[in-house]
C-alpha positions in Angstrom: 177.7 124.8 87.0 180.2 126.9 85.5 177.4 128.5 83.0 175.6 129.1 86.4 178.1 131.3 87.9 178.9 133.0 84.2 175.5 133.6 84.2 174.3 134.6 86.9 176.7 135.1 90.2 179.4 137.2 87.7 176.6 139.3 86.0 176.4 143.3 86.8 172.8 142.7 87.9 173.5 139.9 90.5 176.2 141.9 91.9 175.3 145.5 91.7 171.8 145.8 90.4 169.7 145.8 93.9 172.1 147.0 95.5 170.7 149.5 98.6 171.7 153.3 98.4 175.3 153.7 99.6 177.7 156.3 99.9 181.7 156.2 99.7 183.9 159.0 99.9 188.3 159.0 99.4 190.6 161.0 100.3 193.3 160.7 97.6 191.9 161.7 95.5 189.4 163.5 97.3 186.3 161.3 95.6 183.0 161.0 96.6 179.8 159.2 95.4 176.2 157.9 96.3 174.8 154.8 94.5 171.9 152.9 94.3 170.3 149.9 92.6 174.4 149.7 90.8 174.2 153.2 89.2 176.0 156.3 90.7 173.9 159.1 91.7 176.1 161.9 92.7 179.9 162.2 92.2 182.1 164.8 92.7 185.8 165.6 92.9 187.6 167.5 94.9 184.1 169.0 96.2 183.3 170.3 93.2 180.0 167.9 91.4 181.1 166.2 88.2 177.8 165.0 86.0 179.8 163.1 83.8 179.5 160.1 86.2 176.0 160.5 87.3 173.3 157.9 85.7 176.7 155.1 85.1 176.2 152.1 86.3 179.3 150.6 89.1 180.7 148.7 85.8 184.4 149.2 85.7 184.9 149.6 81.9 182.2 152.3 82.0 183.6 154.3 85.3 186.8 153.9 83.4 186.0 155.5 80.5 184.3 158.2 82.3 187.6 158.5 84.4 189.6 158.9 80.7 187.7 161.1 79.4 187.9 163.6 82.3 192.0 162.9 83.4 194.3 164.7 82.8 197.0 161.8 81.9 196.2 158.1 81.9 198.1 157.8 85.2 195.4 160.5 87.3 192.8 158.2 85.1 194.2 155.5 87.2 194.6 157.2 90.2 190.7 158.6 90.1 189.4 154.7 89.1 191.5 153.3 92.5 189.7 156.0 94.2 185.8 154.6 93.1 186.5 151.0 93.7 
């Protein structure tokens, strides 16, 4: 049973990989994003598009990585990875 859920019911693809097109949009930070099938499609900040999300799939350690990379300080990394999930 517990394999099951491992498996299957906790996997990226269960959860996220048919997923139907969706938008969300924050304002603190002002975020916004479109995603479909689990993969971000469009994402900007502040208005302004920012490619380095575009094509990752809505997997925290990979949104979170993306959000490192482009933060300032680990704290606005934090801040900007509240704001997508």
């Amino acid at each position: 049973m517990r394999a099951l859920a491992r498996d299957k019911y906790e996997s990226w693809a269960w959860n996220f990989g048919r997923s139907p097109e969706f938008a969300r949009e924050s304002r603190h930070p002002p975020v916004a994003y479109a995603a479909r099938n689990g993969a971000i499609t469009a994402f900007s900040l502040g208005g302004c598009p920012i490619d380095a999300f575009v094509g990752l799939r809505l997997e925290v350690s990979e949104i979170e990585a993306a959000c490192r990379r482009i933060a300032g300080s680990a704290a606005e990394a934090e801040t900007l990875l509240s704001a997508i999930f």
